[in-house]
Structure formats: C-alpha cells, structure tokens
C-alpha positions in Angstrom: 95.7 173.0 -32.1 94.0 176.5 -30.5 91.7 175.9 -27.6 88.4 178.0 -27.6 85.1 178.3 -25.6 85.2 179.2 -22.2 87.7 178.4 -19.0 85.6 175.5 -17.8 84.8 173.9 -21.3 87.5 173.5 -23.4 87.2 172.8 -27.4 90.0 171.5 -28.9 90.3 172.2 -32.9 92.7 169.7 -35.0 92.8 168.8 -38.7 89.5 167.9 -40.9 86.9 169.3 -38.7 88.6 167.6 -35.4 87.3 169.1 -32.3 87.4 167.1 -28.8 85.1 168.4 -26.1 87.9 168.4 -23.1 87.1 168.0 -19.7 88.8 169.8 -16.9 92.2 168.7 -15.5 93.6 169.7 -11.6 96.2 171.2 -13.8 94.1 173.8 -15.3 93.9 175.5 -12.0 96.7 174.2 -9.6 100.0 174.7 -11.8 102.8 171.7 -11.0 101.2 169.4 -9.1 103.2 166.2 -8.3 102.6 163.2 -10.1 103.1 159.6 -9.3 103.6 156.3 -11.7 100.2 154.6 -11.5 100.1 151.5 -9.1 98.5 149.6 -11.7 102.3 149.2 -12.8 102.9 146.5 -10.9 99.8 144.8 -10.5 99.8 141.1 -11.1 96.4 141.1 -12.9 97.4 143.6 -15.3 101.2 142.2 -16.2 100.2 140.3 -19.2 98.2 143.3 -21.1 100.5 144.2 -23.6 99.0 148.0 -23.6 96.9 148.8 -20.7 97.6 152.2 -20.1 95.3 154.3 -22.4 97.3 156.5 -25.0 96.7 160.2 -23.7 95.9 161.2 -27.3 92.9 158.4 -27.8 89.7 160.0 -28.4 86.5 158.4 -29.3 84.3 159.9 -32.0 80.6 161.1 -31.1 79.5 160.2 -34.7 80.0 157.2 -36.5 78.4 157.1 -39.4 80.1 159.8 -41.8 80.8 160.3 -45.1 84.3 160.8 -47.0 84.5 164.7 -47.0 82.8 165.1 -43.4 84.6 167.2 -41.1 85.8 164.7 -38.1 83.5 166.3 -35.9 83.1 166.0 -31.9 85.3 163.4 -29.7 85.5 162.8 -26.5 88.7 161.4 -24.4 88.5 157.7 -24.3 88.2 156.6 -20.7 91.1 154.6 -19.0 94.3 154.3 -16.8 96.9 156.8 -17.5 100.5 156.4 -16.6 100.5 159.3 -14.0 98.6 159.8 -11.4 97.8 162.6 -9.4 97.1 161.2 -5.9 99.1 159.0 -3.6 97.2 155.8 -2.8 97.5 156.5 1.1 96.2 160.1 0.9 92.9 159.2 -0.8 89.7 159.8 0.8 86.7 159.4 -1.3 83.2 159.7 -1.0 80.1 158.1 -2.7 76.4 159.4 -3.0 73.6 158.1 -4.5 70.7 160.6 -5.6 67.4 161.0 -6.7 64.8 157.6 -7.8 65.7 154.3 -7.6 67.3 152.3 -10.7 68.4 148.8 -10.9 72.6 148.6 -10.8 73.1 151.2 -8.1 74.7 149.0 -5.6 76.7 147.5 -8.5 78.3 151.0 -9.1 78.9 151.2 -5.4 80.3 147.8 -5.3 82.8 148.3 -8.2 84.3 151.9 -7.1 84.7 150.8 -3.8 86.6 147.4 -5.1 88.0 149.9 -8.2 89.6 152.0 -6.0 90.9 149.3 -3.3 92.4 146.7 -5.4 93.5 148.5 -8.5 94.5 151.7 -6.4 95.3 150.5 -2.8 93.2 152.8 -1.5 92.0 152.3 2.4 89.7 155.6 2.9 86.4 155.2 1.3 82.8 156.2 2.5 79.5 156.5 1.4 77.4 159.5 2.2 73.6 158.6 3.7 70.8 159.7 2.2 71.4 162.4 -0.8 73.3 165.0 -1.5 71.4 166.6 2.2 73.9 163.1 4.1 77.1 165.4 3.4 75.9 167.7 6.2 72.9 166.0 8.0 74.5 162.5 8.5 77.1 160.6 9.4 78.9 158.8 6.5 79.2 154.8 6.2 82.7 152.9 5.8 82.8 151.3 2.9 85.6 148.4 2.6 85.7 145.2 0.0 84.1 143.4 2.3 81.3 145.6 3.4 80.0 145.9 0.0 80.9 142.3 -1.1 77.0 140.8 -2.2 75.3 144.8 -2.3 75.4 144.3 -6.1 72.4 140.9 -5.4 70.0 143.4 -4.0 68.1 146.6 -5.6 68.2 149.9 -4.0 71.2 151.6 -3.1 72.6 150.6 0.7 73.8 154.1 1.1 70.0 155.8 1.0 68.9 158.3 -1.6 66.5 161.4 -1.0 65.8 164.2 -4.0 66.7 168.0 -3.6 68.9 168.9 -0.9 71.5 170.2 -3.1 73.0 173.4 -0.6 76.5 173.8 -2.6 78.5 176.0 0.2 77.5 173.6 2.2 77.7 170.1 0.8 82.1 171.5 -0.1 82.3 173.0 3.5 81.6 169.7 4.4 83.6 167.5 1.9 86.3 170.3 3.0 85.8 169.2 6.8 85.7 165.8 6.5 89.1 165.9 4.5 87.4 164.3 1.6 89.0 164.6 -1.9 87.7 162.3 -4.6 83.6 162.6 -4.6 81.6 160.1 -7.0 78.0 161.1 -7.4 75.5 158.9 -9.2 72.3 160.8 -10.2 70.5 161.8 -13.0 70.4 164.9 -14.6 69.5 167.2 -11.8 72.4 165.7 -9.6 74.7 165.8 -12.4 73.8 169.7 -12.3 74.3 169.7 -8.6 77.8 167.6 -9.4 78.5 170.3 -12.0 78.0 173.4 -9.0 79.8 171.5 -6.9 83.0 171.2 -8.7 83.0 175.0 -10.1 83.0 175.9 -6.4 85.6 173.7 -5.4 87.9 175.1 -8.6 87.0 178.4 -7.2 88.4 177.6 -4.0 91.4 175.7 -5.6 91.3 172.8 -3.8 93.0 169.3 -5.5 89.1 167.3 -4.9 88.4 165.3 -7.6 84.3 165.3 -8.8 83.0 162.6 -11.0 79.8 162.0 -11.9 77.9 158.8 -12.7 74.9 159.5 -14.9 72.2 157.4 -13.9 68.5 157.2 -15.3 66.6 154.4 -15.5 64.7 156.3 -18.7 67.6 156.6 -20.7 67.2 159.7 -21.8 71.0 161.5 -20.9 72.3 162.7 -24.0 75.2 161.7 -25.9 76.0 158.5 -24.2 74.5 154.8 -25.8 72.3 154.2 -23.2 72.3 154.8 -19.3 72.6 151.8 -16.4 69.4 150.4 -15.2 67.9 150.5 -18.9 68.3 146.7 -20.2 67.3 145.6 -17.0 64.5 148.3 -16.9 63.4 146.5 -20.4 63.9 142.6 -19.6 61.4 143.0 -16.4 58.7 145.5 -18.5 58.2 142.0 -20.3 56.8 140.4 -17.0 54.2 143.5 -16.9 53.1 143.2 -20.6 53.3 139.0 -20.4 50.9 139.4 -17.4 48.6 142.2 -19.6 48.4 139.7 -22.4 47.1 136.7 -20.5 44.8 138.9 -18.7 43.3 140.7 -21.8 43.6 137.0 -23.8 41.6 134.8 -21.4 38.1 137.0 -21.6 36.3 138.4 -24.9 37.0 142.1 -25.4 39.7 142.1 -22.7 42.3 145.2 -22.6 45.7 144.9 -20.8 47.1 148.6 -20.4 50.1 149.0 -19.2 52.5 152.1 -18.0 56.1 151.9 -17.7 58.7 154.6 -16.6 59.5 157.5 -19.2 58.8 161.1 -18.3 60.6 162.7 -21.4 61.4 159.9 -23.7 59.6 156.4 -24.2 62.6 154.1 -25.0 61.6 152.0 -22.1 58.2 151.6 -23.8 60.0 151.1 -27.2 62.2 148.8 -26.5 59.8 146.8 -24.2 57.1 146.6 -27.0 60.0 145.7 -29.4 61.0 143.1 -27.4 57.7 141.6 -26.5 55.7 141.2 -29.6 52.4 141.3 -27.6 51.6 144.5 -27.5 49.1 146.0 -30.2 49.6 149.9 -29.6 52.7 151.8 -28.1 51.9 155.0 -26.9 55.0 157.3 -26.3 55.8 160.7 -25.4 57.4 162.1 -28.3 54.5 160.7 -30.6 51.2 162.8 -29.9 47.7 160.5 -30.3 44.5 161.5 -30.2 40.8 159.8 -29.2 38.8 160.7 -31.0 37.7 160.4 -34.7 39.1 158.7 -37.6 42.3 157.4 -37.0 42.0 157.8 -33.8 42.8 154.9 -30.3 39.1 154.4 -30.0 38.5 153.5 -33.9 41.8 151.3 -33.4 40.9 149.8 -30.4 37.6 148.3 -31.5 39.1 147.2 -35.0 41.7 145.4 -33.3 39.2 143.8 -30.6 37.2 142.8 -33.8 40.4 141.4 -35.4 41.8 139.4 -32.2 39.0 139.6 -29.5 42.0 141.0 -27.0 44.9 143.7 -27.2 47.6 145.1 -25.0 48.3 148.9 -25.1 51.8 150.0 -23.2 51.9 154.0 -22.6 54.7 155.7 -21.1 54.2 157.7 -18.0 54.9 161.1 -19.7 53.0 160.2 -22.7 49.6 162.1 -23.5 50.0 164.8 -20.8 48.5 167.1 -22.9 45.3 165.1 -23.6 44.6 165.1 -19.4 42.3 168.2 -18.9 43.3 171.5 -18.7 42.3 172.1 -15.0 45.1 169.4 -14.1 47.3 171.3 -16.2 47.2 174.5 -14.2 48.4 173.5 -11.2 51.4 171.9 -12.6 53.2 170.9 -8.9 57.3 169.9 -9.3 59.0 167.4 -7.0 62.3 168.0 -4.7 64.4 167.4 -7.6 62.4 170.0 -10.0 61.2 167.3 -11.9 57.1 168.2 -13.0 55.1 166.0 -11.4 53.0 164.3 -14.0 49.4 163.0 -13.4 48.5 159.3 -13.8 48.3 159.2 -17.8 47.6 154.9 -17.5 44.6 155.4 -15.1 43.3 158.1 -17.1 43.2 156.3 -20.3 42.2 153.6 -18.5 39.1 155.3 -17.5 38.7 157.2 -20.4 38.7 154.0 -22.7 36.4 152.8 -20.3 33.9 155.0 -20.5 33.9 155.3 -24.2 32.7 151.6 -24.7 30.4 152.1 -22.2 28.7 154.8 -23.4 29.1 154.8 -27.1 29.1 151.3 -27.9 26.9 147.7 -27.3 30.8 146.2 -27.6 31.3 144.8 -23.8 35.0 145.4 -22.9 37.0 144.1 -20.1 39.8 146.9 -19.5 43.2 145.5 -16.5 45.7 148.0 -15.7 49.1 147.5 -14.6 51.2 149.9 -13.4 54.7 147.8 -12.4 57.2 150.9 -12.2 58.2 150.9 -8.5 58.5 146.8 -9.1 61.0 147.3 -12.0 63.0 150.4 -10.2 63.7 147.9 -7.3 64.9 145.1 -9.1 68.7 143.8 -9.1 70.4 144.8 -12.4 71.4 141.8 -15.2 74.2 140.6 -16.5 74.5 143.0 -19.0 74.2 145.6 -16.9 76.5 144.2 -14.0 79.1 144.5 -16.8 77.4 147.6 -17.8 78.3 149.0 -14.1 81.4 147.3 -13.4 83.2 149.4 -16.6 81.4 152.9 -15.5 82.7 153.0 -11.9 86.3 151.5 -12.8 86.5 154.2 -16.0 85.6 157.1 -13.0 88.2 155.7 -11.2 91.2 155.7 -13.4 89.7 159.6 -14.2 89.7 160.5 -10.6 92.7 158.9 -10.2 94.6 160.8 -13.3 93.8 164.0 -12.3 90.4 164.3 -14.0 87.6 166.4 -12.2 84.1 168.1 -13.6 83.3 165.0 -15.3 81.1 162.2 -16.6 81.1 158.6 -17.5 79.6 156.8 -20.4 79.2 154.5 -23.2 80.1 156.9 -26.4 79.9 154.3 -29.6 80.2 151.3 -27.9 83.6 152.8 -25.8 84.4 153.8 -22.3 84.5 157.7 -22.6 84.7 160.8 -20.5 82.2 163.9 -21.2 82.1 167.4 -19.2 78.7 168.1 -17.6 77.3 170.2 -19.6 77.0 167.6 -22.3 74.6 165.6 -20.5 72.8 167.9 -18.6 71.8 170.9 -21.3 68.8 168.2 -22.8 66.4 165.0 -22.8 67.6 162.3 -25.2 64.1 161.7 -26.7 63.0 158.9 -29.4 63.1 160.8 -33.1 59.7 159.6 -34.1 61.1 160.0 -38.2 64.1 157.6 -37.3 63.6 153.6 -38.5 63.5 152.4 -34.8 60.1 154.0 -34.4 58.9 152.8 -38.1 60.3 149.0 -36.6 57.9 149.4 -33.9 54.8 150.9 -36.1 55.4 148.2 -38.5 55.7 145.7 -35.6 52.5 146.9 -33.4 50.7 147.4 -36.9 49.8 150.3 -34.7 48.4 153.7 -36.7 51.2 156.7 -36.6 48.5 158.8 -35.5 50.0 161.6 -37.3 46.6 163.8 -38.2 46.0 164.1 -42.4 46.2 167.0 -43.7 43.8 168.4 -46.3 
C-alpha cells in the first residue's frame, strides 16, 4: 500500500481501486508513545462478546451499490474499541462544547460521552465548556459526572449553553493547554467542525498528545457523506404536528391555505421527508428545486386548480427555498450571522403575502391563507427513540477514537455503520436533495405536485 495526498489527509491505495480516506493518528506526529491494554478488557458488560474489539483493518465502504468490475472505491475506518489505548484512564481530562443552533439530541450526546467515558473508560475528569467555543476562555467550565448529566438527555437544549462565532484558535488551545485539558469533543455543524478542524492542526503544530473529535450536528441534514445527521428523525416526526395543524386549518373553511416553513437553508430533506411522511401536503417547495409564480405551470395556476379540486391545500416550503424569487433590493444587502451562515429573509411570510395578494387582486376566488412557522418549536424538542440510539452510538464511537489514539476526526453513520471521517470530508460541501434522484420523483408523484421545471421550446 503507498500513502499519498498531503501530511494531514492521508489516502491509502490497496488492490481493485481500494482507497481508505485515513484519519490522523498521535503517532503521526509524536513517534513511540506508550500504549495501554484497553480497560474495556475486563469489563463485566463486555465479557460475553465474542469479538468486541474492532479489527484495526475493518473499513467500511462509502459506496454500496457497485457493479462487478468497479474499482472498490473510498472507505472509511470503521468506528470502535481498539485493543490499545493511548491514554491512562486517571490522566484523562476531557472537555465538551456544544456550538452553534439548537437541535434535538444534544444533551443525549452529552449524556452518553460523559457516561462513555466514565463507565467504559474509568475516567473521573470530565467538563463541559459554557457557552461556545468563546466558554474556553470567557467562562468557567461545568463538572460533568454520571450523575450530573443523569435525566439531561429528557430535555431539549444543550445544559452546557451554545453561542455562534467565537472561534479565536490561539486562544481557545492556550486555554485547553492551561486548563490541562487533553481529549476535546465538539458538537457543531459545519462551521464548528471547521473551527474543530483549526483547532487540531494547531495543537499538531504544537505537538501536544490532545485528542480533537468532532460530533457533526445539523438538524438539516445536510453534512456530506454520512446517512443522515442527529436531530433529523426527530426534526421530521414533530414537522408532522406543524403540517397536521396546517391541514385542519386550511380543511375546515372554503379556499383555505395552510403554508408551512420548516428548517433547511441548503437542502430541503426536512421538507422532503416531512411531506413524505405526512401525505397532507399538496405542494413541497424545496431549495434545490427552483419554482416560479407566475404563468403556466406555475404555483398560482396550481394553487387555484387544486382549490378547485379539494376546496383546501397545504404548501410546506423550506426556509432557504425561493431566495431568489424575494426581490432584488433584499438581495443586496445580503447580512451573515456569527457563524458566517447568510442570513436568509422570511421566504414563508413572503409567499404568504405574495399568494395573498394574487387572489386578491387577480381573482373573484375568496382564499383563506394560515401560516405556520414551527422551527424554533421543533429545534427545542427532546430527541426520539431513534435518535437517542442515534446519539448514544455517536458519542460512544468518539470515545473509543479518542481513546485509541485518534485525533482530527469525525463521527458518523457511513452505510448504516459506525465510522470515522477526517474533517475535510464533511466540511468541503452541503449534502443537498438531487432533484433527478427517485426520492424526489416519490414525492412529485406523492404531492401530484408540478416539477416546475420550465418547457423548453
């Protein structure tokens, strides 16, 4: 096997087109460390597993779906307790930070690195930075123990704060350095996983033995590469109270309109899936699809057949769909938030409005237009089952990596299996809907919706 690409981001090239994407190791850059036999050893939960330690050769493939003569193609290493470890269970001190919006399952990661790290690992020294990646030098930190963080996973929010921006790398590692810190878990979304990604190349830099992990968290699901991101089943399951609510509105009045706007700046699988899911909703309006008003074809024509059809319909638009329909003048003054993310204007009002208006002025058809905007509701929310499980297997997957000598790293769901990916895998794009794949078609064929794709003559 040669290894290629650059010092940080190692390709490994085997037979048939192999090539794992390697993430970095303590080893790379502090030559014969110590190891330990992992604790896990003689743990009474784990004596009956015939195999638990993970083979240090397992990979998990990016691609399923291949033909015969396919090259292999990218891997990733498969995510699990390794039978050395590189820390001593006493000298562990690790840190946890929570970044950027709210999402349901935050606490649940919280809750399950903290109880990860204690009862696999026997590790005492765990604490939670306050408020963003600013709480490593503008705040105390929080002691976090079993019992501290026993029911956290019941509520929404995160109990150790979050705030956007903030991210001062020299300063945020003099302080990890100070405080003696060397395991740091950060759960964010793609600009923290940046900031994660800057932290770790300056801690390499310094050659310090600190492990970084990082938790990729978006409620949109939109991270690349892994199946789908925490926060995002439970994201769907309470869009469905929004949209119920829409449809009894717009049902019990003649002409009524439920509208509805749920989270998705980049990508509308929240909207997908929600509409999927539903069955109520008569129009699905999505980022990566572009509509238009106007004309034949168009939502206005569509709206009044459907109102002719049923006498009520539900439209569900994602927030970052339609941006460029909003008029120009809004455009040019495009404002960012603390995290860099562009601050989008209120697409559901404007529609709203604009829909609106058009009946008014064009049409005798009297409509009755309610719009519901529940994003803040569903951002708050507890997380499911599904993802409780969902959380439960991230944070214990980053803390057999942390624990085995990983660092530079992220956690994720790669083909249904735990896996570990370097940073620059999830952060270099948006994971968007591909409006020419069958799930989109389902939902056209579902909604009964037009494609709105313009004819051309």
């Amino acid at each position: 096997m040669d290894h290629s690409g650059n010092l940080h981001h190692k390709l490994v090239n085997g037979d048939a087109g192999y090539v794992l994407e390697e993430i970095p190791h303590f080893i790379d850059y502090i030559p014969s460390l110590p190891t330990y036999p992992n604790p896990l050893q003689s743990n009474p939960a784990y004596s009956a597993v015939t195999q638990y330690f993970v083979n240090v050769d397992d990979t998990i493939a990016q691609k399923i779906v291949v033909h015969k003569d396919d090259p292999r193609g990218t891997h990733f290493l498969r995510a699990g307790p390794r039978q050395k470890v590189y820390f001593k269970s006493d000298e562990v001190h690790a840190c946890i930070v929570t970044c950027g919006g709210l999402c349901p399952g935050l606490n649940t990661v919280i809750r399950e690195i903290v109880c990860g790290l204690h009862h696999m690992y026997g590790v005492k020294k765990i604490v939670g930075v306050d408020g963003g990646y600013r709480g490593f030098y503008c705040k105390d930190t929080i002691d976090l123990t079993p019992k501290v963080v026993n029911d956290i996973h019941k509520r929404g929010g995160t109990i150790l704060g979050t705030s956007r921006g903030g991210h001062d790398t020299s300063k945020i590692v003099d302080s990890i350095q100070d405080r003696g810190i060397n395991q740091v878990y950060i759960i964010g979304g793609d600009g923290t996983q940046k900031g994660a990604a800057a932290i770790y190349e300056e801690l390499r830099r310094r050659g310090l033995k600190i492990a970084v992990v990082g938790i990729p968290k978006t409620i949109d699901n939109d991270i690349p590469v892994i199946d789908r991101s925490f926060g995002f089943d439970t994201a769907v399951e309470e869009a469905q109270r929004a949209i119920n609510a829409a449809h009894v509105e717009a049902e019990s009045i003649e002409n009524g309109i439920g509208v509805v706007k749920l989270m998705g700046r980049y990508s509308g699988f929240i909207a997908m899936y929600a509409t999927l899911a539903s069955r109520d909703v008569d129009c699905c309006l999505i980022p990566e699809s572009p509509f238009y008003l106007e004309g034949h074809g168009g939502l206005y024509e569509f709206i009044e057949k459907r109102l002719k059809e049923n006498g009520h319909m539900v439209i569900v638009i994602a927030e970052g769909a339609g941006q460029d329909l909003l008029s120009e003048s809004l455009q040019s003054t495009v404002q960012q938030d603390a995290s860099g993310n562009k601050l989008l204007q209120d697409v559901g009002l404007w529609i709203s409005q604009k829909i609106k208006h058009h009946f008014k002025s064009q049409h005798k058809m009297a409509i009755t237009l309610k719009y519901i905007d529940p994003t803040y509701m569903i951002r708050a929310i507890p997380s499911n089952a599904s993802d409780n499980v969902y959380c439960t297997l991230l944070a214990q997957s980053a803390v057999h990596g942390a624990m085995a000598g990983y660092t530079g790293f992220t956690v994720g769901l790669v083909n249904g299996r735990q896996s570990y990916i370097p940073f620059n895998r999830i952060t270099e794009k948006h994971k968007q809907v591909v409006i020419t794949d069958r799930m989109w078609a389902r939902l056209l064929s579902s909604t009964n919706q037009p494609s709105f794709l313009k004819e051309v003559h």
